[in-house]
KEMAR-392011 format. One record per residue (C-alpha): residue number from 1; residue in three letters; x, y, z. Coordinates in steps of 0.02 Angstrom, whole numbers, plus 32768, in hexadecimal, padded with zeros to 4 digits. Last residue first. Layout:
<sites>
<site><k>NUM</k><r>ALA</r><x>X</x><y>Y</y><z>Z</z></site>
...
</sites>
This chain:
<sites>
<site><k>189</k><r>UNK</r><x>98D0</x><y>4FE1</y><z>C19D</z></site>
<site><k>188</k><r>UNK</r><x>986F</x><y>5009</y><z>C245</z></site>
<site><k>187</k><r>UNK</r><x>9923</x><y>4FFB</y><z>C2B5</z></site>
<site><k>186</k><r>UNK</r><x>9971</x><y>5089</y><z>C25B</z></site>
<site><k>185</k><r>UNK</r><x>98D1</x><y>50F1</y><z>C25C</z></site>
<site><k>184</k><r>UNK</r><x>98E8</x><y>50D6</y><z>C31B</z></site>
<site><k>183</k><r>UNK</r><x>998A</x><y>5105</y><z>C319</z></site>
<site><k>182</k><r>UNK</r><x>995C</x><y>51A9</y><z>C2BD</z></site>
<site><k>181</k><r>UNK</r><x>98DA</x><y>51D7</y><z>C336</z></site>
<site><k>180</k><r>UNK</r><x>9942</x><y>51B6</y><z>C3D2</z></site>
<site><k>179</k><r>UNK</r><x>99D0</x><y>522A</y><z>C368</z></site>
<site><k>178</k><r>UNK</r><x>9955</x><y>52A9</y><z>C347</z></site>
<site><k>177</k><r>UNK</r><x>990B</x><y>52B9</y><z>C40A</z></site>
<site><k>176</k><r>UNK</r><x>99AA</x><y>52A9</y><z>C44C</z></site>
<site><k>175</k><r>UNK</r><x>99E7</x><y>534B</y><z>C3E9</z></site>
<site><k>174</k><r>UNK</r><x>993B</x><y>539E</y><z>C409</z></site>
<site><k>173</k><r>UNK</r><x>9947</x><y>537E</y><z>C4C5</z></site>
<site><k>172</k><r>UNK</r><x>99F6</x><y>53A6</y><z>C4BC</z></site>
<site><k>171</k><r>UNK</r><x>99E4</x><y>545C</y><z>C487</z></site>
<site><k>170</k><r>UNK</r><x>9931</x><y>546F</y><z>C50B</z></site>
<site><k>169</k><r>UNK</r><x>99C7</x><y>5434</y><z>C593</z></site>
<site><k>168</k><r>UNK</r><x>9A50</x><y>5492</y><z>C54E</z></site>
<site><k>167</k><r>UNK</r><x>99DD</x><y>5532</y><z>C559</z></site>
<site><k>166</k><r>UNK</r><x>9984</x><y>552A</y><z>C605</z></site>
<site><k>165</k><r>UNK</r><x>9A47</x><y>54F7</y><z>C654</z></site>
<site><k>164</k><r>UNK</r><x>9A82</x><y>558B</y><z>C608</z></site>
<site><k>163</k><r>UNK</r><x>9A01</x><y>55FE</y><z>C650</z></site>
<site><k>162</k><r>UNK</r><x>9A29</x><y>55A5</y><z>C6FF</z></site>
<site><k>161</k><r>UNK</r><x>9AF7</x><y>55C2</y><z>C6E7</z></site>
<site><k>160</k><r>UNK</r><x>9AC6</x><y>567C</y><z>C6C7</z></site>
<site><k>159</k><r>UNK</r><x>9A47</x><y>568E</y><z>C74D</z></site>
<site><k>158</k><r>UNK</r><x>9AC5</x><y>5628</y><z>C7C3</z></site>
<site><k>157</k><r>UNK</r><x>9B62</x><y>5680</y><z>C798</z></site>
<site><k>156</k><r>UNK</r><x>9B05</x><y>5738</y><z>C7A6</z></site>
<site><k>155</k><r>UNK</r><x>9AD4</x><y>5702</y><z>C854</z></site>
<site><k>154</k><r>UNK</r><x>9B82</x><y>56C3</y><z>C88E</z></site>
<site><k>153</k><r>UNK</r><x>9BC2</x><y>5766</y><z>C848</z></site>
<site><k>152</k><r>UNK</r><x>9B4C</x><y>57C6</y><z>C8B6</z></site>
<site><k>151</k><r>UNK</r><x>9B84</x><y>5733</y><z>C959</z></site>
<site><k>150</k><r>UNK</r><x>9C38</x><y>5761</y><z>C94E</z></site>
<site><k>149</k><r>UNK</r><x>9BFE</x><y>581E</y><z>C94A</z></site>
<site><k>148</k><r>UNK</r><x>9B9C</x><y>5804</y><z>C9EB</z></site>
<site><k>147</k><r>UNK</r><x>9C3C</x><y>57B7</y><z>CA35</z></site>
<site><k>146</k><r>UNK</r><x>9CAF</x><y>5840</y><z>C9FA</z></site>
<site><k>145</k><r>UNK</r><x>9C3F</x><y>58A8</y><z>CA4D</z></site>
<site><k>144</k><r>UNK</r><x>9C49</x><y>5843</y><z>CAEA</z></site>
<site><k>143</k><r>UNK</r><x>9D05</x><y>583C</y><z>CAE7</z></site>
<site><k>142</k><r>UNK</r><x>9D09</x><y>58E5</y><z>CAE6</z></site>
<site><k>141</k><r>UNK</r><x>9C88</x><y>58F7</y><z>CB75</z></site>
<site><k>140</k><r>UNK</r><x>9CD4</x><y>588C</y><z>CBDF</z></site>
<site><k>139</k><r>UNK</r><x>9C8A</x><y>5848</y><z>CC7C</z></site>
<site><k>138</k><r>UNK</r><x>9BD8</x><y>58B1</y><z>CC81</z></site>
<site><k>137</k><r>UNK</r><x>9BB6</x><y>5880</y><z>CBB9</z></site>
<site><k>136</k><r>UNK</r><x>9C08</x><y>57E2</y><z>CBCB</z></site>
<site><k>135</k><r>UNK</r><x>9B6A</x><y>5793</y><z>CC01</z></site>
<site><k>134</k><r>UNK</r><x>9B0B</x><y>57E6</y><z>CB66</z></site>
<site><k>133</k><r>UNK</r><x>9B94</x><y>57C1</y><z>CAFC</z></site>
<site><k>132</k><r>UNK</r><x>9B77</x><y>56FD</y><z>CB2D</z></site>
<site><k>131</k><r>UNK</r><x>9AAB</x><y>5719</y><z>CAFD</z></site>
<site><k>130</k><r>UNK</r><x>9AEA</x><y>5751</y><z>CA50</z></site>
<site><k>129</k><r>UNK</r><x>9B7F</x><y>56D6</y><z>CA3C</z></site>
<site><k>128</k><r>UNK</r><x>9B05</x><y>5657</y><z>CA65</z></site>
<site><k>127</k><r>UNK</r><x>9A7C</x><y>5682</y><z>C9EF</z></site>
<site><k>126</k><r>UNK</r><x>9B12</x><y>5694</y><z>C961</z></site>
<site><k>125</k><r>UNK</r><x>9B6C</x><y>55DD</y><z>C98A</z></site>
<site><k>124</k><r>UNK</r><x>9AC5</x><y>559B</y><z>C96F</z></site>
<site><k>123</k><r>UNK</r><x>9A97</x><y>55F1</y><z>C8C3</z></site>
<site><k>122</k><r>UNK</r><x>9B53</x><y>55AC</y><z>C890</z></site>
<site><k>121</k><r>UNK</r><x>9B29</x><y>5507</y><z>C8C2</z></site>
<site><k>120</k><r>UNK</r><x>9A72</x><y>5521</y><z>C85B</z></site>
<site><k>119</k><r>UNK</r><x>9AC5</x><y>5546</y><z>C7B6</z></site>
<site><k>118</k><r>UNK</r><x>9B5C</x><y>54DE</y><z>C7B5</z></site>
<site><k>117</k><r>UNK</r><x>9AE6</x><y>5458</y><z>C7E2</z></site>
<site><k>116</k><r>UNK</r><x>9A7C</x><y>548F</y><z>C73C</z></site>
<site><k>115</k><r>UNK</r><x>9B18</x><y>54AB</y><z>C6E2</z></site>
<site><k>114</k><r>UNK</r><x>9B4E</x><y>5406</y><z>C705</z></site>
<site><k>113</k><r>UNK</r><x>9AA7</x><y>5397</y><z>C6E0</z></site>
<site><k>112</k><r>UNK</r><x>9A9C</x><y>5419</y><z>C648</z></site>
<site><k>111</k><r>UNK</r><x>9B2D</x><y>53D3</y><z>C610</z></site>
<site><k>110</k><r>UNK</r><x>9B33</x><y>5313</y><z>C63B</z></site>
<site><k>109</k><r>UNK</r><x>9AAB</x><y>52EA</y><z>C5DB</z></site>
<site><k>108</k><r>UNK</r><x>9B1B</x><y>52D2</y><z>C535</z></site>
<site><k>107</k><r>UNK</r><x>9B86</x><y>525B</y><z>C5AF</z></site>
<site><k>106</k><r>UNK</r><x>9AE8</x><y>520F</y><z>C5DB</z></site>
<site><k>105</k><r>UNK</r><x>9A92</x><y>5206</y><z>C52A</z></site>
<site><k>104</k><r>UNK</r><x>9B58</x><y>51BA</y><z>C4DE</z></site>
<site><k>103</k><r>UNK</r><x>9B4B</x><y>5132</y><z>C569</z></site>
<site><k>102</k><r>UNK</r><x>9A9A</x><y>50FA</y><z>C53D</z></site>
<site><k>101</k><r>UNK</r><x>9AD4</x><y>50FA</y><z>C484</z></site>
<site><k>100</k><r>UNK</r><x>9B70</x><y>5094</y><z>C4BF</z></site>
<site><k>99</k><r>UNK</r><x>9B04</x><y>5030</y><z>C52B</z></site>
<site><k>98</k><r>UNK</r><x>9A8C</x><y>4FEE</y><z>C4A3</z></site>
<site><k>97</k><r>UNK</r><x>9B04</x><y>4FDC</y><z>C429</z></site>
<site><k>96</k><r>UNK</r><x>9B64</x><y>4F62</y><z>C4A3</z></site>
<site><k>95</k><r>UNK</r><x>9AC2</x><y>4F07</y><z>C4C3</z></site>
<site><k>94</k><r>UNK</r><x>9AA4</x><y>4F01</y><z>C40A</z></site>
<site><k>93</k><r>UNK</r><x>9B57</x><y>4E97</y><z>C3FC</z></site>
<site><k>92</k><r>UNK</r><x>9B37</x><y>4E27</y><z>C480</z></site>
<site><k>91</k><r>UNK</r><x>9A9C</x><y>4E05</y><z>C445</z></site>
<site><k>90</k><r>UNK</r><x>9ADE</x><y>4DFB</y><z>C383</z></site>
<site><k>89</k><r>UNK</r><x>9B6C</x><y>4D77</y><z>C3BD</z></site>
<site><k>88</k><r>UNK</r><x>9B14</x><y>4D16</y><z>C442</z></site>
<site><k>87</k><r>UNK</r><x>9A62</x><y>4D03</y><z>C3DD</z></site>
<site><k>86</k><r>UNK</r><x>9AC0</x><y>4CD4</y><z>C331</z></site>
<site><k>85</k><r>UNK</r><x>9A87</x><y>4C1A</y><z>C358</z></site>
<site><k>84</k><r>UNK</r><x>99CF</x><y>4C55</y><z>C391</z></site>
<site><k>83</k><r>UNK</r><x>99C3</x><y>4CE8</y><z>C307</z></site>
<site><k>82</k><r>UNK</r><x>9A12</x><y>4C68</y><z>C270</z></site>
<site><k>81</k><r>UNK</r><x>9983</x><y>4BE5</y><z>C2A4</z></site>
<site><k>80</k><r>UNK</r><x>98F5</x><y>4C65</y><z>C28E</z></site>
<site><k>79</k><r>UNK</r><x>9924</x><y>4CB3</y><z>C1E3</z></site>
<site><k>78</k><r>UNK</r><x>9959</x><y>4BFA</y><z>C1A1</z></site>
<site><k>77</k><r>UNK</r><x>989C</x><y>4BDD</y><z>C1D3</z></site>
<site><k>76</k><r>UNK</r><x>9851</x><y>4C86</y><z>C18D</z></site>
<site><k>75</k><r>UNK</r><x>989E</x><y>4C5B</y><z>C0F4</z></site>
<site><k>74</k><r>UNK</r><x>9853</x><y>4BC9</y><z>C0CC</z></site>
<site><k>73</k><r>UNK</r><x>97C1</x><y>4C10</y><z>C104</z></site>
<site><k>72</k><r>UNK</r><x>97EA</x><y>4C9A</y><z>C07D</z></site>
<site><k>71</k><r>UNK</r><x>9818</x><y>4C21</y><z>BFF6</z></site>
<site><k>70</k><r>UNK</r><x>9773</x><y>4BBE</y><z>C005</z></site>
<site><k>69</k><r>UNK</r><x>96FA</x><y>4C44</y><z>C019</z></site>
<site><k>68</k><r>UNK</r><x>9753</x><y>4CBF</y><z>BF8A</z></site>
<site><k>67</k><r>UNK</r><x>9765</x><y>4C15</y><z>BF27</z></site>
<site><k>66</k><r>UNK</r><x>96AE</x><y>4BFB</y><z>BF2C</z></site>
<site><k>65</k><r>UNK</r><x>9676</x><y>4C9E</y><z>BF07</z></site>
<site><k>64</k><r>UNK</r><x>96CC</x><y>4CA2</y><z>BE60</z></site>
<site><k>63</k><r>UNK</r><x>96B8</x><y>4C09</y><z>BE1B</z></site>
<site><k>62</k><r>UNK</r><x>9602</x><y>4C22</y><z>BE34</z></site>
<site><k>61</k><r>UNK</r><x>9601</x><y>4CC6</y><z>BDE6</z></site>
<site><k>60</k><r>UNK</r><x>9667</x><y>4C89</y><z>BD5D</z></site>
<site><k>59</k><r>UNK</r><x>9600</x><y>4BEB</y><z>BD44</z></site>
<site><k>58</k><r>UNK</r><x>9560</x><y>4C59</y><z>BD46</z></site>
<site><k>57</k><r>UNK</r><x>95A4</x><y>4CE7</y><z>BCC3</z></site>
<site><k>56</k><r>UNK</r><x>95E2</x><y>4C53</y><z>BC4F</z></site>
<site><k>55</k><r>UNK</r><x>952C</x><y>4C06</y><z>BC5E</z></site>
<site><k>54</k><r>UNK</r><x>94C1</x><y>4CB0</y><z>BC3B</z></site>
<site><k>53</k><r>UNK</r><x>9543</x><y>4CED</y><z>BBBE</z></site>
<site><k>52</k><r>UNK</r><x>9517</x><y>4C43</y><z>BB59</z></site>
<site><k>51</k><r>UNK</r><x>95AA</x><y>4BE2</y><z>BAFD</z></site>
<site><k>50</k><r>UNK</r><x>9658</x><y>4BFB</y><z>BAB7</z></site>
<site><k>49</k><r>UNK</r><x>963A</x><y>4B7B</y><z>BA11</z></site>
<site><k>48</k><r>UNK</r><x>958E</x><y>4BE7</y><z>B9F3</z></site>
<site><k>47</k><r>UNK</r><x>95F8</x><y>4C8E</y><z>B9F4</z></site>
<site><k>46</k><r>UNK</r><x>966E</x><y>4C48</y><z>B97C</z></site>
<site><k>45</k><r>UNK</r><x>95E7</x><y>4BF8</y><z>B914</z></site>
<site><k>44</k><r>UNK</r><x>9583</x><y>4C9F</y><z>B90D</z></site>
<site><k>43</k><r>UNK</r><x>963F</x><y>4CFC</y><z>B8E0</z></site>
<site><k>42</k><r>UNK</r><x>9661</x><y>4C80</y><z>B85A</z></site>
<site><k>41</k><r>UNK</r><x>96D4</x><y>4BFC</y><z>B871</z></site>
<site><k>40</k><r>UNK</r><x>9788</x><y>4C17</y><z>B7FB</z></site>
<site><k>39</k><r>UNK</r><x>9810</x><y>4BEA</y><z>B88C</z></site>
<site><k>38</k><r>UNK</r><x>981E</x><y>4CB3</y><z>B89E</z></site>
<site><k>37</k><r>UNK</r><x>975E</x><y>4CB1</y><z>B8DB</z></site>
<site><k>36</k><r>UNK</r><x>9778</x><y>4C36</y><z>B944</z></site>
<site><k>35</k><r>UNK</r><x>981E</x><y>4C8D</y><z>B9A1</z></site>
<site><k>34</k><r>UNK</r><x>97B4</x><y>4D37</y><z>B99D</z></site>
<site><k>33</k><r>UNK</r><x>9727</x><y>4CE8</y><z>BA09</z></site>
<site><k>32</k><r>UNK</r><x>97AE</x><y>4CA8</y><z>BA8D</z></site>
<site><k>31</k><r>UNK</r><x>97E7</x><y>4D44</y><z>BA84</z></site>
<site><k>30</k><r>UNK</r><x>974C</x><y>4DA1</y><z>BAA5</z></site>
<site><k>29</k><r>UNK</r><x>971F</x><y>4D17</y><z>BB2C</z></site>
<site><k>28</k><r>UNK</r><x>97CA</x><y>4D56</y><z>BB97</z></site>
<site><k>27</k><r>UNK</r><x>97B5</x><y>4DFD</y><z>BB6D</z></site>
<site><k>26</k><r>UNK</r><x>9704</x><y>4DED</y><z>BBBD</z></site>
<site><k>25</k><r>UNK</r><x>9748</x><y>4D8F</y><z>BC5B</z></site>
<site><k>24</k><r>UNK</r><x>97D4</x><y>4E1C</y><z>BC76</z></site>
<site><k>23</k><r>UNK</r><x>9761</x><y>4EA3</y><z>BC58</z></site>
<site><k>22</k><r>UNK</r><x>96F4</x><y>4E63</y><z>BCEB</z></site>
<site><k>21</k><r>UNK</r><x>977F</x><y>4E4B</y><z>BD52</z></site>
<site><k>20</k><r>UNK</r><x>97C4</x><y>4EF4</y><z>BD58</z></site>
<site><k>19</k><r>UNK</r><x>9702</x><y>4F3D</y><z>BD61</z></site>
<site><k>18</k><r>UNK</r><x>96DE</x><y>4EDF</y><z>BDFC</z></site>
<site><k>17</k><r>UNK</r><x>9658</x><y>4E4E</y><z>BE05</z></site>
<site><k>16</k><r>UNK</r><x>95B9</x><y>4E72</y><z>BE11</z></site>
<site><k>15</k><r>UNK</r><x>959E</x><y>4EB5</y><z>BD5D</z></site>
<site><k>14</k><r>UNK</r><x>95C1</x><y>4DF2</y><z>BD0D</z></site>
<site><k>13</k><r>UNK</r><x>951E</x><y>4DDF</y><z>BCB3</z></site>
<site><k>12</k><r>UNK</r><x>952B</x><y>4E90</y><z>BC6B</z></site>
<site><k>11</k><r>UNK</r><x>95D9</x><y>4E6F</y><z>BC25</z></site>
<site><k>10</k><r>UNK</r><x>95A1</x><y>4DCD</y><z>BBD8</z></site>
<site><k>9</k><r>UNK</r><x>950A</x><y>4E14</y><z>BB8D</z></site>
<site><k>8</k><r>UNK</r><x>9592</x><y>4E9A</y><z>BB3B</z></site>
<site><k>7</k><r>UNK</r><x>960B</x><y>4E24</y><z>BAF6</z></site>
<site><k>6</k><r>UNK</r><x>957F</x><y>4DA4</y><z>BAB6</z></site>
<site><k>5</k><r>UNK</r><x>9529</x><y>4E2F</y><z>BA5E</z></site>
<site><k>4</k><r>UNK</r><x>95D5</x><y>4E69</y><z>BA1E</z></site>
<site><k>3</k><r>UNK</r><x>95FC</x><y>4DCF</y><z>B9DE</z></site>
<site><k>2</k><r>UNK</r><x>9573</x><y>4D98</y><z>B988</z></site>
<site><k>1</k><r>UNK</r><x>94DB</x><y>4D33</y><z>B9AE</z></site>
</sites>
């Protein structure tokens, strides 16, 4: 068999593993092959010396697998034990996370939550001033008109301060939607 034969049957006998270490285990045989051949054996002899594809392939594959289950039990373990004994320091730690996030969506939230009570305070104080002009009416007229034109610009406040509230709060349901979407694709890595 020659070199390239045992190269290539090599390669198609390792395919399940990735292509980085597949290239790394067939330059790893080609030298191997190149050291006989520069020690004065002939390329069949060299190949010969190295063995069958079929066999190397199955020892790597078996070498393989069993160190991924062994090393990642392993480290599953050390995983385990380092999340009990680290438990005080990263708890404590994701708890404050946890509330300075929650803290930053209710400061955020606090904007709408005032325009909105801006909003309906002010369309209070204008029903009142209405109905109270009404009673002034037959005391004072003058103070009555003023009254009725205290509760106009309370009107205009609260269809303002109510179109404001509509906008911050469809604004900062995109905002919190993007950062709740981007912690979370935090968390998934």
């Amino acid at each position: 068999m020659t070199k390239a034969v045992f190269l290539k049957d090599l390669e198609s006998q390792l395919k399940s593993l990735s292509n980085m270490e597949r290239k790394k285990f067939i330059s790893y045989y080609e030298e191997i092959i190149e050291d006989y051949i520069e020690n004065g054996v002939t390329e069949e002899t060299a190949v010969e010396r190295v063995g069958y594809p079929q066999s190397i392939a199955q020892d790597i594959l078996n070498q393989e697998n069993g160190t991924d289950k062994k090393v990642s039990t392993a480290t599953k373990g050390v995983i385990g034990v380092l999340m009990v004994l680290g438990f005080p320091l990263w708890g404590s730690l994701l708890l404050a996370g946890v509330l300075l996030v929650l803290s930053a969506y209710i400061v955020i939230w606090c904007l709408p939550v005032i325009t909105g009570s801006l909003a309906f305070g002010t369309f209070a104080t204008a029903i009142v001033s209405v109905c109270g002009g009404f009673i002034l009416l037959m005391v004072n007229p003058v103070l009555a008109i003023m009254q009725f034109g205290i509760g106009i610009l309370c009107v205009g406040i609260a269809i303002l301060t109510t179109f404001a509230t509509v906008y911050l709060a469809k604004k900062l349901i995109e905002v919190t939607k993007s950062f709740t979407l981007k912690l979370i694709g935090i968390f998934k890595r």
